[in-house]
C-alpha positions as a Markdown table, in Angstrom:
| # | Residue | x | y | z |
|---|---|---|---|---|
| 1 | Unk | 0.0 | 1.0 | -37.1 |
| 2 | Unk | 1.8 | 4.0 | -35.7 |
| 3 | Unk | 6.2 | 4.0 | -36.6 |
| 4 | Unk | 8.2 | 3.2 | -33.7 |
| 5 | Unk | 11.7 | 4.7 | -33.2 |
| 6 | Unk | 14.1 | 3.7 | -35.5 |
| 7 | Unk | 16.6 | 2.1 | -33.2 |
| 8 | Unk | 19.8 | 2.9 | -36.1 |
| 9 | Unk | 19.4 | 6.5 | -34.8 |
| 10 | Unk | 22.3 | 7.1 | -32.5 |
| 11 | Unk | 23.3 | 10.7 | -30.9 |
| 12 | Unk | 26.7 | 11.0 | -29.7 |
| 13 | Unk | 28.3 | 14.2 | -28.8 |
| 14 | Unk | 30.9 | 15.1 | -31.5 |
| 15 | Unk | 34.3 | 14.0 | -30.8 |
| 16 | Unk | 37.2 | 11.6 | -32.1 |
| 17 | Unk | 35.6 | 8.3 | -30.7 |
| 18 | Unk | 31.7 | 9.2 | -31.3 |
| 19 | Unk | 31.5 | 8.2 | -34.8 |
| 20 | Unk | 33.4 | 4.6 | -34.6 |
| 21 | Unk | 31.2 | 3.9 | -31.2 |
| 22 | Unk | 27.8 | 4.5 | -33.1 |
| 23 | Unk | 29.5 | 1.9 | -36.2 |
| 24 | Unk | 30.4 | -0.6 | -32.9 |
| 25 | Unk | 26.6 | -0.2 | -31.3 |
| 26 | Unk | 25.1 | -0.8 | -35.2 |
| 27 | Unk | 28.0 | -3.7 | -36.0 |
| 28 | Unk | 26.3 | -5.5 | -32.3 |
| 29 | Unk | 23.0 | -5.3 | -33.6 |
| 30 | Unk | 23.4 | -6.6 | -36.5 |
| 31 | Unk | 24.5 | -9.5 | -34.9 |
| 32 | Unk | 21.3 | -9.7 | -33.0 |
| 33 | Unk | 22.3 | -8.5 | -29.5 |
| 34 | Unk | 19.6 | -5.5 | -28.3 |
| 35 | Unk | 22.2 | -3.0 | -27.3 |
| 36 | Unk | 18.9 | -0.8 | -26.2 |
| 37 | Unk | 18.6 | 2.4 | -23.8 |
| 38 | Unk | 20.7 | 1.3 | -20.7 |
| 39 | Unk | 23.2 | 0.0 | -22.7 |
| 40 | Unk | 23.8 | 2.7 | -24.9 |
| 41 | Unk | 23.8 | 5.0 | -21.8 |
| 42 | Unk | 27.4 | 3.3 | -20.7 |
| 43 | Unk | 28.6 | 3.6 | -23.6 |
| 44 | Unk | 27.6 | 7.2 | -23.9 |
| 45 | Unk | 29.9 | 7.7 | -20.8 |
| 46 | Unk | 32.5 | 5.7 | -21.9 |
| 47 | Unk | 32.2 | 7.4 | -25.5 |
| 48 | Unk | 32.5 | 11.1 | -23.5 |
| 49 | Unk | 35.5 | 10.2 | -21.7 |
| 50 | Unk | 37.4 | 9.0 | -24.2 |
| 51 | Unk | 37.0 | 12.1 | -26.6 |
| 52 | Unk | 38.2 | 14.3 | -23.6 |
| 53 | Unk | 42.0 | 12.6 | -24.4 |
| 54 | Unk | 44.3 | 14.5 | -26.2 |
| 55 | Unk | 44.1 | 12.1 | -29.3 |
| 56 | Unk | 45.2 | 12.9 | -32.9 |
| 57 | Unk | 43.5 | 9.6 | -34.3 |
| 58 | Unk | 41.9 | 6.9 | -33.0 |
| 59 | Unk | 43.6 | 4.3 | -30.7 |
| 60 | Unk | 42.7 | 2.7 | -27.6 |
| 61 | Unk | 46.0 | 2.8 | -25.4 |
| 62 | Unk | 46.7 | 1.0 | -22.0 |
| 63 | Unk | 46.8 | 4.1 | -20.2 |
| 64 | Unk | 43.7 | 5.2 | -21.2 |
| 65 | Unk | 41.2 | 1.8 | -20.7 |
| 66 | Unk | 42.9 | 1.7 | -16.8 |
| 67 | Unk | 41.1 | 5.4 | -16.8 |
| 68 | Unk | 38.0 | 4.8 | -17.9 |
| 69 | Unk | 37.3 | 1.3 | -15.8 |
| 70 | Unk | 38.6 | 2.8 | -12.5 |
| 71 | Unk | 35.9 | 1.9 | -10.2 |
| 72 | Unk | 34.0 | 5.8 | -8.8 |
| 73 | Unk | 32.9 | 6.7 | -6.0 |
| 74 | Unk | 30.2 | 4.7 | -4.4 |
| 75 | Unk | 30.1 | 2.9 | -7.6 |
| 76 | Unk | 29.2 | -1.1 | -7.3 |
| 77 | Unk | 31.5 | -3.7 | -8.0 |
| 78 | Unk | 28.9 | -5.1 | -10.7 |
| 79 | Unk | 28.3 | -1.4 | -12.6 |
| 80 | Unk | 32.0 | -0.8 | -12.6 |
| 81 | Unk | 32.1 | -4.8 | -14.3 |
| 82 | Unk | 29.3 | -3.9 | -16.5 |
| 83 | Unk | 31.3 | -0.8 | -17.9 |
| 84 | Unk | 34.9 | -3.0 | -18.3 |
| 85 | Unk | 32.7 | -5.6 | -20.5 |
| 86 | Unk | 31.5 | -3.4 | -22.8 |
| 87 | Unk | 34.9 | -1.3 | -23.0 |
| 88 | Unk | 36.2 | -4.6 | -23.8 |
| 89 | Unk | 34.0 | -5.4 | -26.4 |
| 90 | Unk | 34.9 | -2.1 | -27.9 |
| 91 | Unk | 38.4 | -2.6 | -27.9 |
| 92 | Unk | 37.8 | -5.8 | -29.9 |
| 93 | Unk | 36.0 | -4.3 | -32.3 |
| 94 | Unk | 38.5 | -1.7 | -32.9 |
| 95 | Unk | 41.1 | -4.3 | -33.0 |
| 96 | Unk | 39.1 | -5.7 | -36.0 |
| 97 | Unk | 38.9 | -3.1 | -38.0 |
| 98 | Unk | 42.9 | -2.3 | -37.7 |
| 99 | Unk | 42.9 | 0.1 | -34.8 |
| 100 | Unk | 45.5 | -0.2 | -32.1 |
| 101 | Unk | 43.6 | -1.0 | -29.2 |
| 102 | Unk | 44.8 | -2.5 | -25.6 |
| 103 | Unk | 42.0 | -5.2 | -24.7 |
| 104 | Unk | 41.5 | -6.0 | -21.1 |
| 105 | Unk | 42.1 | -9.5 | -20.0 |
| 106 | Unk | 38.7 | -11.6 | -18.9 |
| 107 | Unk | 40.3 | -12.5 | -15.9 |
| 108 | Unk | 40.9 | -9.7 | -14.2 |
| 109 | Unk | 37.4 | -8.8 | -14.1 |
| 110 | Unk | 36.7 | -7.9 | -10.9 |
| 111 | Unk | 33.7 | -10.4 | -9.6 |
| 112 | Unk | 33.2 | -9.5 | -5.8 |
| 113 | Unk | 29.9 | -11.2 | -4.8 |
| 114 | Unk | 26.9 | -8.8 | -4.5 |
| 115 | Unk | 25.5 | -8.4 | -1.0 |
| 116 | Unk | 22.7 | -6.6 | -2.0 |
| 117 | Unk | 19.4 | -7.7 | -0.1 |
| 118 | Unk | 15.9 | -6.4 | -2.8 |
| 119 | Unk | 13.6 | -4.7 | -0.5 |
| 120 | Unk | 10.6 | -6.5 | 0.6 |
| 121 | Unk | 7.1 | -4.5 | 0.7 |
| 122 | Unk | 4.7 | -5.3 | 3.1 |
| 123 | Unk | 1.4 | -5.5 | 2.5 |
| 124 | Unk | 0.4 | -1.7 | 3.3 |
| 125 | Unk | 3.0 | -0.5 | 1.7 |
| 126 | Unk | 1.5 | -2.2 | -1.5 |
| 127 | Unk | -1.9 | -0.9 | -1.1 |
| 128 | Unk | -0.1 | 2.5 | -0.6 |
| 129 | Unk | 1.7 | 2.2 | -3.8 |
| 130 | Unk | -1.7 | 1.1 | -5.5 |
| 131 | Unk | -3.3 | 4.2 | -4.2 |
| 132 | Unk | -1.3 | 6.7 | -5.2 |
| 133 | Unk | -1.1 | 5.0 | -8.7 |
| 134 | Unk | -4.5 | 5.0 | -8.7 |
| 135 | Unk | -4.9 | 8.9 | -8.1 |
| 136 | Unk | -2.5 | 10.1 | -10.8 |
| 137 | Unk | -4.3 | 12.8 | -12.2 |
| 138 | Unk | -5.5 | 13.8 | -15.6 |
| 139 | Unk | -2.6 | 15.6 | -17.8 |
| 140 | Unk | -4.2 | 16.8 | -21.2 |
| 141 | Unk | -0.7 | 16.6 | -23.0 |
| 142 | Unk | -0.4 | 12.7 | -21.8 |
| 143 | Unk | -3.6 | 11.6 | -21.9 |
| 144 | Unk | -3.6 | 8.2 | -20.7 |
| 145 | Unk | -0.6 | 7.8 | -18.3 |
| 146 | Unk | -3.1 | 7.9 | -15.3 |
| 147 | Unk | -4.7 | 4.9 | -16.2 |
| 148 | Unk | -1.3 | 3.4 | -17.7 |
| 149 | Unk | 0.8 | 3.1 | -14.5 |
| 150 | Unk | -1.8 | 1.7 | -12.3 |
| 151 | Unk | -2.1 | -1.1 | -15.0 |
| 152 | Unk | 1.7 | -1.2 | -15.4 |
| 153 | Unk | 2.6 | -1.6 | -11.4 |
| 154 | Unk | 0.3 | -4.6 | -11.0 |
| 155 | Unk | 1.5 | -6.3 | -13.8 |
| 156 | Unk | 5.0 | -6.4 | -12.9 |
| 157 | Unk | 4.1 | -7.1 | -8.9 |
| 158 | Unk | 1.5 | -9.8 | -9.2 |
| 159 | Unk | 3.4 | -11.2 | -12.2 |
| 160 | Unk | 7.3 | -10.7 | -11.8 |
| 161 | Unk | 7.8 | -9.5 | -15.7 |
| 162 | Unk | 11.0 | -7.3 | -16.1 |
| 163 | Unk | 10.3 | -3.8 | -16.8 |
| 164 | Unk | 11.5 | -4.1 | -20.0 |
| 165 | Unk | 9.0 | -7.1 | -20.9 |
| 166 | Unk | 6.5 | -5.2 | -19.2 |
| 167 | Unk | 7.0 | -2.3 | -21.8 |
| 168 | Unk | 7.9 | -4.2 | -24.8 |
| 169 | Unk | 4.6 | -6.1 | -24.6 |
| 170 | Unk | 2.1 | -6.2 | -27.8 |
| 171 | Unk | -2.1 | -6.3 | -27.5 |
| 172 | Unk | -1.3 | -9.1 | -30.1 |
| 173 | Unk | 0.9 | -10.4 | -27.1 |
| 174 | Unk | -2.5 | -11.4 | -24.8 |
| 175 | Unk | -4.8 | -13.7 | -25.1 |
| 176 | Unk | -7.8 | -13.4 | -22.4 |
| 177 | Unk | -9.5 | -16.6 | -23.4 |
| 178 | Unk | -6.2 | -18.7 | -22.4 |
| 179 | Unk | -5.0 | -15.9 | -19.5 |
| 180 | Unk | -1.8 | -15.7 | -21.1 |
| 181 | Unk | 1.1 | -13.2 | -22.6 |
| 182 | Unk | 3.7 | -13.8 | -24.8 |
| 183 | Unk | 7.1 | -12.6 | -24.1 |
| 184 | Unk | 9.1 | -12.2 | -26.8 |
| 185 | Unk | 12.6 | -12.5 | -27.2 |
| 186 | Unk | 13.5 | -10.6 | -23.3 |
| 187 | Unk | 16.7 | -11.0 | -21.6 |
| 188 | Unk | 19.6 | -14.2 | -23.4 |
| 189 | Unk | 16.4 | -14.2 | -26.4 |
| 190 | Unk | 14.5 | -16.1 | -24.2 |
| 191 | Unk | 11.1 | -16.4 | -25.2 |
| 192 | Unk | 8.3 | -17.7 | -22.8 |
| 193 | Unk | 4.1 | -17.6 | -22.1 |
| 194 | Unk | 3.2 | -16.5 | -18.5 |
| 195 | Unk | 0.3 | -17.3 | -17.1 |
| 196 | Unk | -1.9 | -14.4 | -15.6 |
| 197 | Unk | -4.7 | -14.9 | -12.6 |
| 198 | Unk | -8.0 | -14.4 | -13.7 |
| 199 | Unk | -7.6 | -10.9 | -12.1 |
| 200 | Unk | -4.7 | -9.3 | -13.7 |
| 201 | Unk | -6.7 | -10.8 | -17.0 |
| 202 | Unk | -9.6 | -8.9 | -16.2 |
| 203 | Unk | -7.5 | -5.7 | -15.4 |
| 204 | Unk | -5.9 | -6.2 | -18.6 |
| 205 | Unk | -9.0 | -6.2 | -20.9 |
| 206 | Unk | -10.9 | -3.3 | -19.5 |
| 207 | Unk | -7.4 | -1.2 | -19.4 |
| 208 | Unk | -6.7 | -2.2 | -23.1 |
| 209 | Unk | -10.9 | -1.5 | -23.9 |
| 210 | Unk | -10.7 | 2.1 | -22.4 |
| 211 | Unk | -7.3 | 2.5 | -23.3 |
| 212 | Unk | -7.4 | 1.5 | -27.3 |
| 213 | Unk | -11.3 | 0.6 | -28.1 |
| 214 | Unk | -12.9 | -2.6 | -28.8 |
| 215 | Unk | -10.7 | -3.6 | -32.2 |
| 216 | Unk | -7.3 | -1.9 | -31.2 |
| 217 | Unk | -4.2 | -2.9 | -33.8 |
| 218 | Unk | -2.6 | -6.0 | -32.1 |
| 219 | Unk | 0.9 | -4.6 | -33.0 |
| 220 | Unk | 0.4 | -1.7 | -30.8 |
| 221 | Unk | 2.1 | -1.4 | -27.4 |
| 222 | Unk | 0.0 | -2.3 | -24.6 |
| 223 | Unk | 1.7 | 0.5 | -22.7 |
| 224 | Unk | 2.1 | 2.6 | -25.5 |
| 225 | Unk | 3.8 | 6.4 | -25.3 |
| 226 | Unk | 2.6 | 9.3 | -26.2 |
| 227 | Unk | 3.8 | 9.3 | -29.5 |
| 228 | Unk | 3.4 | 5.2 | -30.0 |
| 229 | Unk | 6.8 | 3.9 | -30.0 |
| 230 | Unk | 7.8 | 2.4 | -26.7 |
| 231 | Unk | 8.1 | 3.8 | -23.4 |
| 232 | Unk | 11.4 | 5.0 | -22.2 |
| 233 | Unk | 12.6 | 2.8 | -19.0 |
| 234 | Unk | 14.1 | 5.7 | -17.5 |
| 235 | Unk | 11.5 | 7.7 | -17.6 |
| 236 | Unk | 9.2 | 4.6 | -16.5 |
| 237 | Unk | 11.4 | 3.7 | -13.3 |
| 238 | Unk | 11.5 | 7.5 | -12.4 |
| 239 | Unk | 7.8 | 7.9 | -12.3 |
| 240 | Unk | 7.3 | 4.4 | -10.7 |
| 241 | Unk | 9.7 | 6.1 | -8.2 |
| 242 | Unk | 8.1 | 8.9 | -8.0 |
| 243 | Unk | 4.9 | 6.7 | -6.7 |
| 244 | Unk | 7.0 | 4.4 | -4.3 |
| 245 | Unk | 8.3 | 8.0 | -2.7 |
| 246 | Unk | 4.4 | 10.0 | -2.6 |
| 247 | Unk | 3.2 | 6.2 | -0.8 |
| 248 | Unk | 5.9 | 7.0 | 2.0 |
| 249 | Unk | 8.5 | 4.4 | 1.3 |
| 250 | Unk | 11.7 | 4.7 | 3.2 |
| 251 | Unk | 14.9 | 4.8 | 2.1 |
| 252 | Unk | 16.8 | 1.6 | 2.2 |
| 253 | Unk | 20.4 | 3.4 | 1.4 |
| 254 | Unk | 22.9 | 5.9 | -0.1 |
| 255 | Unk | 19.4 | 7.8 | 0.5 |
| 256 | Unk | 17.7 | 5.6 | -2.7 |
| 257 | Unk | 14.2 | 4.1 | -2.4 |
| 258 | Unk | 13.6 | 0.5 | -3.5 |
| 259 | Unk | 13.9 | -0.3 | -7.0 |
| 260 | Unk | 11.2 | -0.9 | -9.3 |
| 261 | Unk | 13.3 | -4.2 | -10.2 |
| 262 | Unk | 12.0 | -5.5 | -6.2 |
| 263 | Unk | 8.8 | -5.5 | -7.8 |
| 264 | Unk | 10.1 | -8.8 | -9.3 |
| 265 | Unk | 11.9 | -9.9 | -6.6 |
| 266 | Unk | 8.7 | -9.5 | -4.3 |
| 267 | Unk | 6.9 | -11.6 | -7.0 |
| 268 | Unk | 9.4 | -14.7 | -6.7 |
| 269 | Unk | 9.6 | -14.5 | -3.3 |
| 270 | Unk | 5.6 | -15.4 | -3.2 |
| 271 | Unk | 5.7 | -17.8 | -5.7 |
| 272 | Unk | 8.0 | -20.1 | -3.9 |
| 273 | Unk | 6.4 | -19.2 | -0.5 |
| 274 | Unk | 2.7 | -20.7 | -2.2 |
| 275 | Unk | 4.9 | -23.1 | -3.7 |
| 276 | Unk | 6.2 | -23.9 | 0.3 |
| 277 | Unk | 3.1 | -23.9 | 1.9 |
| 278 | Unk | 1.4 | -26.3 | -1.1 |
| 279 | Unk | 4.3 | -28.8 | 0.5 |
| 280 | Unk | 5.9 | -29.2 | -2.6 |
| 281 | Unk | 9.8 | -30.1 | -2.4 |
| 282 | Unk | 11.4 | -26.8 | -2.7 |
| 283 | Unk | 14.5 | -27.7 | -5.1 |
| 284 | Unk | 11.8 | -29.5 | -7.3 |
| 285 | Unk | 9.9 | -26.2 | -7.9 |
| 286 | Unk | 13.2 | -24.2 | -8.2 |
| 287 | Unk | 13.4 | -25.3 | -12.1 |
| 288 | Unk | 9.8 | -24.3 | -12.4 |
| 289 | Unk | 10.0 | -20.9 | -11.2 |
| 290 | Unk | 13.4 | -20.2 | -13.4 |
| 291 | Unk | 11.3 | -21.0 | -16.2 |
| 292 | Unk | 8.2 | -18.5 | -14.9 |
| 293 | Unk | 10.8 | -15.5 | -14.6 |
| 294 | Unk | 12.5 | -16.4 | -18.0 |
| 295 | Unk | 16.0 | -16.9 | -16.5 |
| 296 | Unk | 18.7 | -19.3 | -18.2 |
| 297 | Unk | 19.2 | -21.3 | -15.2 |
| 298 | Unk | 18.3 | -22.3 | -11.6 |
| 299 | Unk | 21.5 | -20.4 | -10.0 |
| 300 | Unk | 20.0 | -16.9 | -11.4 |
| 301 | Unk | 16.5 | -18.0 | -9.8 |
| 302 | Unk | 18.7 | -18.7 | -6.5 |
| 303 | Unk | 20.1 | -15.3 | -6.4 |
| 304 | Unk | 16.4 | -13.9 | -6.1 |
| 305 | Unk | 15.9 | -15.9 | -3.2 |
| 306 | Unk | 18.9 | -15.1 | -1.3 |
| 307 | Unk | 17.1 | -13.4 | 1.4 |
| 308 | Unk | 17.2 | -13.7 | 5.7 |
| 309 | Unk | 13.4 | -15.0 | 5.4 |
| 310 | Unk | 10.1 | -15.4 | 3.4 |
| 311 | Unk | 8.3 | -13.1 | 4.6 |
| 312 | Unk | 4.9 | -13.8 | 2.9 |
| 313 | Unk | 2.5 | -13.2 | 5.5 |
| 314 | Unk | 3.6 | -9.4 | 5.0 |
| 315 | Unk | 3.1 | -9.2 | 1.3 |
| 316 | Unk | -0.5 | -8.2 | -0.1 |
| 317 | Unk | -1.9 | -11.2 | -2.4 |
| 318 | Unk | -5.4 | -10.4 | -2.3 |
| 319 | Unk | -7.7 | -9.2 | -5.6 |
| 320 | Unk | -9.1 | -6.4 | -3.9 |
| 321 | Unk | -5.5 | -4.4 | -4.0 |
| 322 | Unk | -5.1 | -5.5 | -7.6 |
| 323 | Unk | -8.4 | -4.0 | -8.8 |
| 324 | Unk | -10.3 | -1.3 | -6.4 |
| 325 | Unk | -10.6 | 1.7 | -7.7 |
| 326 | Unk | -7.8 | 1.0 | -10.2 |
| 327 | Unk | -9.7 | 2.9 | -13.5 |
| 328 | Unk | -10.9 | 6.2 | -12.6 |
| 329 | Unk | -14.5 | 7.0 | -14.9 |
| 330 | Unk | -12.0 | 10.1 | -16.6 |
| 331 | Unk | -13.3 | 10.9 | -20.5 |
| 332 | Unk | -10.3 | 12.8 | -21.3 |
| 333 | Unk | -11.5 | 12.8 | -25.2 |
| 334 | Unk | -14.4 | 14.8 | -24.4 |
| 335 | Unk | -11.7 | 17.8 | -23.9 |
């Protein structure tokens, strides 16, 4: 089994706050929270600004936290709350280990309800997105991503994992005799089997075949990086990006394509349509679905649903765009 990153190794830019942030990100994880990439990215920024003030020691003064959880510039309302949670945590923390440190009060939070609609693709747009994955050409130095992503996009849109899950994933993880995968610990430490369709199985075992052999190490990633730790979700949604942009995709605003995160939404959007058309009582199959995406509860299943319309009849379903042509015959390890 290859090492994986060791997720203790921390780089801050030097300054008055950078060392007692890193002990603050360690002190979290040892209480069993993840505290991965996009968290330690806020807290980067917030770690940056704070060593620009003209500070002889550390403290944490009134003044300052106003500063850093000013809302910017076309900012949302729910990055800007993101950023004053964790600042707050922070502040706690320094409390506790005898630094002065003004903590901002819970209620003051600002809360504004997101109007956010996720973009819904259509059915070409889908097949567009699975033919451009499915022409990513051969790169010597990363030998497999062209047979990685097209794997990787049809997991998350015929199945509705979180990117994360999606890239945390073990081989140990599926099972092709029961159709299954294991997600382990994802979002609240929620834990939870998902079912796959006989397809995505099948996609699954001849990716993992070509990808790692017939006897691969069950430990190993199933999208494993270059150098075998884990793929980096930044770099993951900016190549899935990438794709969405080369199929044509239009922008939805501020100039942004859709999120790889509308993937999912697409995915519960579907289920509950099938679920619709089956005649089953919708608010009966609400508690099911909550469970399928690994949520905590039925009112963070709601907010994926709080669209103008299903629009199912637009959204591809079929096999045929989950598997044609999805493997190119490439023998990159004859190079």
């Amino acid at each position: 089994m290859k090492t994986t990153k060791n997720k203790t190794d921390i780089k801050f830019a030097d300054g008055m706050f950078s060392d007692i942030m890193q002990s603050f990100i360690r002190y979290k994880r040892s209480c069993g929270l993840k505290y991965e990439d996009p968290t330690v990215y806020i807290l980067r920024q917030i770690c940056n600004q704070l060593n620009c003030y003209p500070v002889s020691c550390i403290e944490l003064t009134k003044e300052m936290v106003l500063d850093v959880i000013e809302k910017k510039a076309h900012e949302s309302h729910t990055t800007q709350a993101r950023r004053i949670t964790y600042l707050r945590q922070f502040a706690e923390y320094l409390s506790m280990k005898g630094y002065p440190a003004f903590i901002y009060e819970d209620e003051r939070i600002h809360n504004e309800v997101s109007t956010f609609v996720p973009y819904i693709f259509n059915g070409e747009e889908i097949s567009k997105i699975f033919q451009v994955a499915d022409s990513l050409p051969l790169i010597s130095k990363y030998p497999h991503y062209h047979i990685t992503y097209p794997v990787l996009i049809r997991l998350l849109y015929s199945h509705g994992l979180r990117l994360s899950e999606a890239l945390n994933l073990r081989i140990g993880h599926f099972n092709k005799y029961e159709r299954t995968i294991y997600i382990e610990k994802s979002k609240n430490f929620k834990s939870r089997f998902v079912p796959l369709s006989e397809t995505m199985s099948s996609v699954l075992s001849i990716y993992l075949k070509k990808r790692f052999g017939d006897a691969p190490d069950t430990e190993r990633y199933v999208f494993e990086a270059p150098d075998g730790n884990i793929y980096n979700r930044g770099a993951v949604r900016h190549m899935i990006i990438k794709i969405f942009t080369t199929a044509g995709l239009p922008s939805i605003r501020d100039g942004r394509h859709p999120r790889v995160h509308d993937l999912r939404h697409n995915q519960a959007i579907m289920a509950m349509e099938k679920m619709k058309a089956e005649g089953l009582d919708l608010y009966c199959a609400l508690p099911l679905l909550s469970i399928y995406l690994g949520h905590k509860g039925i009112r963070e299943t709601e907010h994926y649903l709080r669209l103008p319309q299903f629009r199912m009849q637009e959204i591809a379903t079929s096999d045929k765009h989950l598997v044609e042509g999805m493997i190119p015959e490439v023998f990159w390890d004859e190079e």
